[in-house]
SEZA-866614 format. One record per residue: x, y, z of N, C-alpha, C in turn; residue number from 1. Coordinates in nm, 2 decimals, decimal comma. Layout:
N
[[X Y Z] [X Y Z] [X Y Z] NUM] ...
//
This chain:
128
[[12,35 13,44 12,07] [12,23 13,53 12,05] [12,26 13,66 12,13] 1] [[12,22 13,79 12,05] [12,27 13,90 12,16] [12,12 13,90 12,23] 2] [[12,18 13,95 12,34] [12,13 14,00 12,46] [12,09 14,12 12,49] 3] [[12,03 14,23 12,51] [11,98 14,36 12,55] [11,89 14,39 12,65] 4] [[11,97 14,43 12,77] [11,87 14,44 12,90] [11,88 14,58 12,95] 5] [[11,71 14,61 12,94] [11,71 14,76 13,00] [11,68 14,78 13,11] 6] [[11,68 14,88 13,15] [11,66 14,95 13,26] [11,68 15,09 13,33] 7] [[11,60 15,13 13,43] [11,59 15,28 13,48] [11,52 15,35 13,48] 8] [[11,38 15,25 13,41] [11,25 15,34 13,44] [11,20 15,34 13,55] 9] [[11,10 15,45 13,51] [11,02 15,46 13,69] [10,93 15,54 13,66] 10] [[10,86 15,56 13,79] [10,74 15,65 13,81] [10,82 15,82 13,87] 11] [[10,75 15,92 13,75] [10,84 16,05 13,78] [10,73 16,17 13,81] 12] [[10,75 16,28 13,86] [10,69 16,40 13,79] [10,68 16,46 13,69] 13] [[10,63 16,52 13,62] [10,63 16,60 13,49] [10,70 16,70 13,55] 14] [[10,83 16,76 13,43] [10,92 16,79 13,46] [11,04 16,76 13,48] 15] [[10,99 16,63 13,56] [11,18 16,56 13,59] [11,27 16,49 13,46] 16] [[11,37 16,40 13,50] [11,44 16,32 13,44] [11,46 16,22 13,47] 17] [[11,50 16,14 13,37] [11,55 15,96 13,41] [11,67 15,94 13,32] 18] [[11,69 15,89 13,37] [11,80 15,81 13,27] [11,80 15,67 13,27] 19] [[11,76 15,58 13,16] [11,81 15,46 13,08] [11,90 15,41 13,05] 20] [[11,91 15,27 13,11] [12,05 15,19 13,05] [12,02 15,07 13,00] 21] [[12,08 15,04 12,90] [12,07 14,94 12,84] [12,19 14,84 12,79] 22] [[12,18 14,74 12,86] [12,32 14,68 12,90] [12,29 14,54 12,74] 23] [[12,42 14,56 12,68] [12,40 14,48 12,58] [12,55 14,35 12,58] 24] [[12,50 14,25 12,51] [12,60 14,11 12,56] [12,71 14,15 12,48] 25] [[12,78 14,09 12,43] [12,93 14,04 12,34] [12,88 14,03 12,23] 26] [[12,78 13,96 12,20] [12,72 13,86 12,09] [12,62 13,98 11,98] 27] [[12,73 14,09 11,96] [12,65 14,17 11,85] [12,75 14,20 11,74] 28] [[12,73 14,22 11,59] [12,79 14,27 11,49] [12,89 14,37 11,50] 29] [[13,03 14,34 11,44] [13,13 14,46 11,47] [13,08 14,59 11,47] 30] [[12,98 14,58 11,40] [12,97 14,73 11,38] [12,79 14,76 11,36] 31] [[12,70 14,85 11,43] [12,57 14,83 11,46] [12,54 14,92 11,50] 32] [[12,41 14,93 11,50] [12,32 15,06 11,53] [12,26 15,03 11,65] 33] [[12,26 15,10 11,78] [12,15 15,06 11,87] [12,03 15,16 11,91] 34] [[11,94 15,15 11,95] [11,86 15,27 11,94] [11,74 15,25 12,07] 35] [[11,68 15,34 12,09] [11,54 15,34 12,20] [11,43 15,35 12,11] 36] [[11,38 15,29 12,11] [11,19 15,34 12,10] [11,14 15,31 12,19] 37] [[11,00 15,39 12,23] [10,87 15,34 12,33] [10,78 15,35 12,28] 38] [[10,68 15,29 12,33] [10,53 15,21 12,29] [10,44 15,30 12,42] 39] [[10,34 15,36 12,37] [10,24 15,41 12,49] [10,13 15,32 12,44] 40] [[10,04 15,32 12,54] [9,91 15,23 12,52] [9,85 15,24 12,44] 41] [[9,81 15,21 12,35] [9,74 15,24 12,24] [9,78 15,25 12,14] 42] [[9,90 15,26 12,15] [9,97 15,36 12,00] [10,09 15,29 11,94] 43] [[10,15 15,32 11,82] [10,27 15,21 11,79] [10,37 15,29 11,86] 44] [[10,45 15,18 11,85] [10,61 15,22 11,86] [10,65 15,31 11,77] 45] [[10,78 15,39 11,85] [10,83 15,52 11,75] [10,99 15,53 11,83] 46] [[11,06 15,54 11,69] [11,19 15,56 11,72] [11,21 15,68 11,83] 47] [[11,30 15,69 11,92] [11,28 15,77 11,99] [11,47 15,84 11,94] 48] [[11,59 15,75 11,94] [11,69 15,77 11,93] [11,78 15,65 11,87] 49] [[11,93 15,65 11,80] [11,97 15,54 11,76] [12,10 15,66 11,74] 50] [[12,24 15,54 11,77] [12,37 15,58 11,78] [12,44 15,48 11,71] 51] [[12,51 15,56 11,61] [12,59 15,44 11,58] [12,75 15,36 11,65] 52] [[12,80 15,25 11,59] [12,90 15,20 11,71] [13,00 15,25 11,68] 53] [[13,01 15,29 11,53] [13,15 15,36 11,50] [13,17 15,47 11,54] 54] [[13,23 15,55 11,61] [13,24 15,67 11,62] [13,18 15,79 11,71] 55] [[13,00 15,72 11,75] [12,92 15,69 11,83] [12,83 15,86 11,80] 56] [[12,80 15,84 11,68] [12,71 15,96 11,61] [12,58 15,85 11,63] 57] [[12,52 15,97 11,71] [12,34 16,03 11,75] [12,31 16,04 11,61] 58] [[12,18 16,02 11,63] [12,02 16,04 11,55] [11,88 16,06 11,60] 59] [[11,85 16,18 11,63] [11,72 16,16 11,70] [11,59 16,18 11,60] 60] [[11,46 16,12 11,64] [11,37 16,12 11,62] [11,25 16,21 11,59] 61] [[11,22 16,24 11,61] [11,09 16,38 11,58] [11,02 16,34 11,73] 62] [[11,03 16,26 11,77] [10,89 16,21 11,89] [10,97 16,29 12,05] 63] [[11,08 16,27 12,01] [11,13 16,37 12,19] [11,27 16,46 12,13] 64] [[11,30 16,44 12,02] [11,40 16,57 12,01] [11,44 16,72 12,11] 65] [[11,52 16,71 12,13] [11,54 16,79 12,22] [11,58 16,81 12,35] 66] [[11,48 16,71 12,42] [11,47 16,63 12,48] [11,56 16,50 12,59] 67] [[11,60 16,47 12,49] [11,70 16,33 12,50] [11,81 16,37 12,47] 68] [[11,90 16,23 12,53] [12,04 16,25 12,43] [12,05 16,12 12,49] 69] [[12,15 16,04 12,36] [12,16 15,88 12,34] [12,33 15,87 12,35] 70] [[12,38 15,78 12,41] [12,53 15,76 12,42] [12,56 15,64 12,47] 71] [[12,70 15,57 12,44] [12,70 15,44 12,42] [12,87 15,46 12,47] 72] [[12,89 15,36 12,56] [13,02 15,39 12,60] [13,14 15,33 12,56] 73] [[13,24 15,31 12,56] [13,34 15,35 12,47] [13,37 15,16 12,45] 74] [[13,32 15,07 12,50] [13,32 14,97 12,49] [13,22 14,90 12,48] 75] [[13,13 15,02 12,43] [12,99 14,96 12,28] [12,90 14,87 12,39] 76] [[12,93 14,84 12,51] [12,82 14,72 12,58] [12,72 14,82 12,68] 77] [[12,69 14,93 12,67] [12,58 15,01 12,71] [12,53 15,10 12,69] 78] [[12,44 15,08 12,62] [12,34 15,24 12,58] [12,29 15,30 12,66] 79] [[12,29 15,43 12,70] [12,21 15,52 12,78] [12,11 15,61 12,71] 80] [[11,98 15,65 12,76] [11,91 15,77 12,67] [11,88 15,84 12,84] 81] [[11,92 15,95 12,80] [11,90 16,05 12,93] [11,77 16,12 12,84] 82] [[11,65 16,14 12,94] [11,52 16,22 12,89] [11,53 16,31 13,00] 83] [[11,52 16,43 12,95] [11,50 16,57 13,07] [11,36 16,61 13,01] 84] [[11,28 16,69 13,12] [11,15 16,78 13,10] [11,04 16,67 13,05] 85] [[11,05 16,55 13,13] [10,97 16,48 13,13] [10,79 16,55 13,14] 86] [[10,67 16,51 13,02] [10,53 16,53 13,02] [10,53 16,39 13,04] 87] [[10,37 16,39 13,10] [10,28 16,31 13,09] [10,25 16,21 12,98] 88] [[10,26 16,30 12,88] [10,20 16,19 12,74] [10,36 16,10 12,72] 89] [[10,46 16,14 12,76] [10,56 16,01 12,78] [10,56 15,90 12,83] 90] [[10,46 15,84 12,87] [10,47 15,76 12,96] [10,43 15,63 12,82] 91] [[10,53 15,55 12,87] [10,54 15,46 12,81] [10,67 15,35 12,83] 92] [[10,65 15,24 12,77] [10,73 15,12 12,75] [10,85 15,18 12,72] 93] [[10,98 15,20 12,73] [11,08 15,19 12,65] [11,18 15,07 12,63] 94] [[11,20 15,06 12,49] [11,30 14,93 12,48] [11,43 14,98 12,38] 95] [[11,53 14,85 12,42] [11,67 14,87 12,32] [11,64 14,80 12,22] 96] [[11,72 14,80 12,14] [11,73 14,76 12,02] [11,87 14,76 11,93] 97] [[11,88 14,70 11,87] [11,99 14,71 11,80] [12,00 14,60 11,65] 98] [[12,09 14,64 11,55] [12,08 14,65 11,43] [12,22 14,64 11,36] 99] [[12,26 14,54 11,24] [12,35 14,48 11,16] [12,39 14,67 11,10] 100] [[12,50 14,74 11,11] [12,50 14,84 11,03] [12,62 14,87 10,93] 101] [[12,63 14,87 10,81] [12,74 14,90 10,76] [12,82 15,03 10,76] 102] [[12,71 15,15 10,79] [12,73 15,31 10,82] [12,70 15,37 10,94] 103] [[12,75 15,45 10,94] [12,65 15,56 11,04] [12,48 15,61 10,93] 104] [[12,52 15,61 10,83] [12,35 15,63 10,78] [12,25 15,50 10,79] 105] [[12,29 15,37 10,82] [12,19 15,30 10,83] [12,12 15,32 10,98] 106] [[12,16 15,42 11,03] [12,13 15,43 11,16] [12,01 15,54 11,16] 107] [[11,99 15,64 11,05] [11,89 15,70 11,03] [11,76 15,68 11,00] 108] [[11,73 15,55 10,99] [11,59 15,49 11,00] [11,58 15,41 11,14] 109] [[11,47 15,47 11,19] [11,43 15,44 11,29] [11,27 15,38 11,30] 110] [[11,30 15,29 11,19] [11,12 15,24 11,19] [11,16 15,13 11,26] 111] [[11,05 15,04 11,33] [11,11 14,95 11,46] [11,11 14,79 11,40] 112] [[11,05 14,80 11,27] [11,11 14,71 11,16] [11,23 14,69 11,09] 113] [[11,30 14,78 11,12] [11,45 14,80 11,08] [11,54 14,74 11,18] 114] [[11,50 14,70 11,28] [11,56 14,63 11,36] [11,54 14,50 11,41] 115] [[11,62 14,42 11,44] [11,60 14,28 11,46] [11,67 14,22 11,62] 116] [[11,71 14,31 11,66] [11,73 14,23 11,81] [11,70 14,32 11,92] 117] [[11,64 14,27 11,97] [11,55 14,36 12,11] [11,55 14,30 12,23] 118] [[11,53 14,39 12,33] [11,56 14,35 12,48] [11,42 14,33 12,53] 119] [[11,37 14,36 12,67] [11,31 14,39 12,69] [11,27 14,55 12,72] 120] [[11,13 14,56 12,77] [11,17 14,73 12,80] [11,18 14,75 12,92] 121] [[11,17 14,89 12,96] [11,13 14,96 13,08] [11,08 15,07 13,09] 122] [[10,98 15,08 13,21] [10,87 15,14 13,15] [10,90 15,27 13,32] 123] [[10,81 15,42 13,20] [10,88 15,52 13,20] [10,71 15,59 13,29] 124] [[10,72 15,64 13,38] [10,55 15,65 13,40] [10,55 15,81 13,45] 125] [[10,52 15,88 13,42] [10,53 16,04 13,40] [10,40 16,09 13,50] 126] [[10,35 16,13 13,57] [10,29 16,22 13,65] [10,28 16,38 13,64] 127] [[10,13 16,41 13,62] [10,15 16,53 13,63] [10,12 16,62 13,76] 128] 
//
């Protein structure tokens, strides 16, 4: 069973930066999509970013574009999403994920039903 464990959140200022790691086991498909979304209180989940393992082509989301950048190291067992220019309304859960992929385009859906193995999150808490 794969494994996905995040971490690197925290409590920030609006403004700052964090960076995310998401340490993933052995036990995932040759070839796969991993991705971030976060959950704020109230609200659903939303793709936030997803990389594929071939080649290690980004896809970002509409929710922090710009924002972010997602990267996966060259031995596929850790995802990072760096967030700069951290607001307030970010504050939220974030979790890994990851996904059976035969392309780099199955990696362009980022609905959080498109995915089937998940970690836990870590949670992101923004200050203004």
């Amino acid at each position: 069973v794969a494994q996905l464990v995040a971490s690197g959140g925290g409590s920030v200022h609006a403004g700052g930066s964090l960076r995310l790691s998401c340490l993933a086991s052995a036990y995932l498909p040759r070839t796969y999509c991993l991705a971030w979304f976060r959950q704020a209180p109230g609200k659903e989940r939303e793709g936030v970013a997803s990389i594929y393992t071939v080649g290690g082509i980004p896809y970002y989301g509409d929710a922090m574009k710009g924002r972010v950048t997602i990267s996966r190291d060259d031995a596929k067992t850790t995802l990072t999403l760096e967030i700069d220019n951290l607001k307030p309304e970010d504050t939220a859960m974030f979790s890994c994920a990851a996904k059976y992929a035969r392309s780099d385009g199955d990696c362009f859906d980022l609905r959080d039903i498109a995915y089937n193995m998940w970690g836990q999150g870590t949670q992101v808490t923004v200050t203004s």
